[in-house]
C-alpha positions as CSV (number, residue, x, y, z in Angstrom):
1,X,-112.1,128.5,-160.6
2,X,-113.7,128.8,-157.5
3,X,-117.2,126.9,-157.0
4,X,-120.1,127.2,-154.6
5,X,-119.3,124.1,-153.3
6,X,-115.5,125.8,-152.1
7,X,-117.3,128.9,-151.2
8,X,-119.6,126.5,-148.8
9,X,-116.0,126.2,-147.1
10,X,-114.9,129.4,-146.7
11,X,-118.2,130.0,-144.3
12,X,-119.9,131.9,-147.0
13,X,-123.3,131.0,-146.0
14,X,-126.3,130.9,-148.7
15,X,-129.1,133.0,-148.5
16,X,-132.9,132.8,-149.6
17,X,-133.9,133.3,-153.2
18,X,-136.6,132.8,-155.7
19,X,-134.7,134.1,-158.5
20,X,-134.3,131.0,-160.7
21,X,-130.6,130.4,-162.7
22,X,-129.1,132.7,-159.6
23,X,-127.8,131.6,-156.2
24,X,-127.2,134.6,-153.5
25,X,-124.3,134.4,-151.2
26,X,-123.6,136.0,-147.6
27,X,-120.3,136.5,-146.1
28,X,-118.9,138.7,-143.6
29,X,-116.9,141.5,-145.6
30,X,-115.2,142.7,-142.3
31,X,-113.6,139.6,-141.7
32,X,-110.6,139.8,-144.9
33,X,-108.7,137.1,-144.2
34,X,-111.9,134.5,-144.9
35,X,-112.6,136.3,-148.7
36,X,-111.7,134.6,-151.7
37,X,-109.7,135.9,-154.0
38,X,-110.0,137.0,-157.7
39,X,-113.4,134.9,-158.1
40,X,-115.8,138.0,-159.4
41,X,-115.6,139.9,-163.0
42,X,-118.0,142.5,-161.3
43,X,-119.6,143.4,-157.9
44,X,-122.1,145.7,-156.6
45,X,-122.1,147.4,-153.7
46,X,-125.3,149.9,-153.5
47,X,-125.7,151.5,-150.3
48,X,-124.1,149.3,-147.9
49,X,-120.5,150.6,-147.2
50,X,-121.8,153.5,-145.6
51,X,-123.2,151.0,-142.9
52,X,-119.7,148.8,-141.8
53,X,-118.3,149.3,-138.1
54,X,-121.3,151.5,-137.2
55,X,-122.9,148.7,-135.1
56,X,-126.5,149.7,-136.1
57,X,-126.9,146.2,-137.6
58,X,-125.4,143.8,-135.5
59,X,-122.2,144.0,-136.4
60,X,-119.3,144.9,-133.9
61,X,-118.3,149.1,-133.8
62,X,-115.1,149.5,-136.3
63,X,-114.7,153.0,-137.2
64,X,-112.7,151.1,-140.2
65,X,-115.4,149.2,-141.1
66,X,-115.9,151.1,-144.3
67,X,-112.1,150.3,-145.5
68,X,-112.1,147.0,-144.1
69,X,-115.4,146.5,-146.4
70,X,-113.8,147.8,-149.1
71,X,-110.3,146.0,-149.1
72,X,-112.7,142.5,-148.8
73,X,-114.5,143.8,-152.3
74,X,-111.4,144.6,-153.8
75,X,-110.1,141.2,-152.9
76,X,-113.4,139.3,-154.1
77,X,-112.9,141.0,-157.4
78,X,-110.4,139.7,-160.6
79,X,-108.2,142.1,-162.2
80,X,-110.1,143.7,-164.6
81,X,-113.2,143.8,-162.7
82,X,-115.5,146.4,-162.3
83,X,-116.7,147.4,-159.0
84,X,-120.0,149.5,-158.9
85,X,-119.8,151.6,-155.6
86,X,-123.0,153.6,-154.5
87,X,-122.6,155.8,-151.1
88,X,-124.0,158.7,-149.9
89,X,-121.8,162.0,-150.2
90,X,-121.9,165.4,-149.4
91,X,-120.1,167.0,-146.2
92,X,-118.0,164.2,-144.5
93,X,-119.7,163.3,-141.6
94,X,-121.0,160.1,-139.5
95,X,-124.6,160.4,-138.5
96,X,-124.7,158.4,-135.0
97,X,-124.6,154.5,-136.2
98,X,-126.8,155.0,-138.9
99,X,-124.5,155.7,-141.7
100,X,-121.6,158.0,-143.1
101,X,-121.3,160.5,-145.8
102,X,-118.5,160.4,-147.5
103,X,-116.7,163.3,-149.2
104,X,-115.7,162.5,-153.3
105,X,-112.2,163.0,-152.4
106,X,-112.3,160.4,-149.8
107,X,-113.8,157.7,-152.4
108,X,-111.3,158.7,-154.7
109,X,-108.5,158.5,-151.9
110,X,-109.8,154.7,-150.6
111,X,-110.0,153.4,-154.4
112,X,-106.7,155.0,-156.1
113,X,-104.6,152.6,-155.5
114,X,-106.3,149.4,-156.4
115,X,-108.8,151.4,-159.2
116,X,-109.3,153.8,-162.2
117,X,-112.7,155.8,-162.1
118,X,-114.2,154.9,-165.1
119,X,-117.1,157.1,-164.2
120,X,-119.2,159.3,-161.5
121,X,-122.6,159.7,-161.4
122,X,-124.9,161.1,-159.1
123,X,-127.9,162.2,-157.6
124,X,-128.2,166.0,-155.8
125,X,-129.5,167.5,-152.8
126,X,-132.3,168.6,-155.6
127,X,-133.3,165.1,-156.3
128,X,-131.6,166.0,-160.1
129,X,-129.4,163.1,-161.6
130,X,-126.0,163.6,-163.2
131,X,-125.2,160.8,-165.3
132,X,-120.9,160.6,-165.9
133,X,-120.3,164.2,-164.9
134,X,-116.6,164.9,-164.2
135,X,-115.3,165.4,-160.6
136,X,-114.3,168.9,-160.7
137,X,-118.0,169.5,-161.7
138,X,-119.2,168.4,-158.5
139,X,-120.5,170.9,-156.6
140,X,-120.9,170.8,-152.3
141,X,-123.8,169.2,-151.7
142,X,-125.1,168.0,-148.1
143,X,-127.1,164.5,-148.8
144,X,-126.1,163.0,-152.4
145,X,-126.1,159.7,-154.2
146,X,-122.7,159.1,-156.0
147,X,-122.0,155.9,-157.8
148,X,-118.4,155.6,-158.7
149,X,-117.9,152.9,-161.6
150,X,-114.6,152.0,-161.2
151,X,-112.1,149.3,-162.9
152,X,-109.3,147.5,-160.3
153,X,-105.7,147.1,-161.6
């Protein structure tokens, strides 16, 4: 089992917190190679992938910042796991370095072979919330919320 302590190693710096029992983590997801492996039964990730490569915060411009983000959560997290992905989606697009949309399919494409979709969920263009809808239910939208809850291998 991997502790803080070997985290501490792996230049995974620790970050502010006043949430007692809890101890927050940083680490740079772009950077694979430094990620531990298997060490999380779950992970969030809540409006952040959208962000990677885009340069906006700091970080270098990687138009695979989003996959490279991704392979680093899929390596963090044990077999089993559950990963809870939240990204915007609608028409597939990047706007300037703020963000991207992503399309469904795309998610589905990045995740299939390390994941099963346990379930979609999402929020419209109308502000209206569709809690474990099915995919082919989906209809276009132009600025959505989908959180895929999804299991790896």
């Amino acid at each position: 089992m991997l502790t803080f302590r070997d985290i501490e190693i792996l230049d995974v710096r620790p970050m502010a917190s006043n949430v007692s029992g809890m101890t927050f983590r940083q680490a740079d997801l772009m950077q694979s190679e430094s990620v531990p492996v298997n060490i999380c039964d779950s992970l969030s990730c809540l409006h952040a992938l959208e962000h990677f490569g885009l340069g906006r915060y700091g970080d270098p411009i990687d138009p695979e910042g989003h996959i490279k983000g991704l392979t680093s959560l899929t390596k963090l997290l044990k077999p089993g796991g559950t990963l809870l992905l939240s990204v915007p989606i609608g028409f597939e697009r990047v706007e300037f370095n703020g963000h991207r949309v992503f399309s469904v399919e795309t998610i589905l494409s990045l995740t299939k072979s390390d994941y099963d979709l346990i379930s979609f969920s999402y929020i419209d263009d109308n502000d209206d919330f569709h809690n474990r809808t099915k995919i082919v239910e989906v209809p276009e939208m132009t600025y959505a919320c989908g959180l895929f809850e999804l299991k790896k291998y």
